[in-house]
C-alpha angles and dihedrals in degrees: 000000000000120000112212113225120190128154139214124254091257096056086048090045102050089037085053090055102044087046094063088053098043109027088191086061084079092062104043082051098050080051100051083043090048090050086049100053092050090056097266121140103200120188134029127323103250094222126195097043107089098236136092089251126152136191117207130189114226117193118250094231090175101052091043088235125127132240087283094064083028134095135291117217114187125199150172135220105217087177144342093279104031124075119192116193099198099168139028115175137162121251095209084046095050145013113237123309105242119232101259090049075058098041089058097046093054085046091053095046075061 
């Protein structure tokens, strides 16, 4: 079974954005889309939210830099079968996003 991915405004504003400035990030993203369509649930459970919510690491190809200098892409599981990508950052750009910064994103996304 299919799992549906879309993502908010934010998250295709901001990976515009960063594409234009790594060209790599486009493919790491059509991977990580690609994982959760199949049913897979990469990165690290964000925990103390309240919400199914994940953040993965996603290598900066274009910079030559690891997961570490890389990108944080954060999403939420609304259901078995919808996946919905609400942040992408650089990690070179910005620290971490605190959990009520998280919290009202998800609330917005509605």
């Amino acid at each position: 079974m299919t799992t549906l991915v879309e993502s908010t405004g934010r998250f295709d504003n901001e990976s515009r954005r960063l594409i234009r400035k790594f060209r790599s990030l486009r493919n790491e993203l059509d991977l990580l889309k690609s994982q959760l369509q199949q049913g897979d649930r990469p990165g690290d459970r964000l925990t103390g939210i309240g919400y199914k919510a994940y953040k993965v690491r996603l290598p900066n190809r274009s910079a030559r830099r690891g997961k570490s200098g890389g990108f944080r892409v954060i999403y939420q599981e609304r259901s078995g079968r919808l996946v919905l990508l609400l942040l992408i950052f650089s990690k070179t750009e910005r620290g971490d996003i605190p959990d009520d910064a998280i919290i009202r994103v998800i609330e917005e996304a509605g």
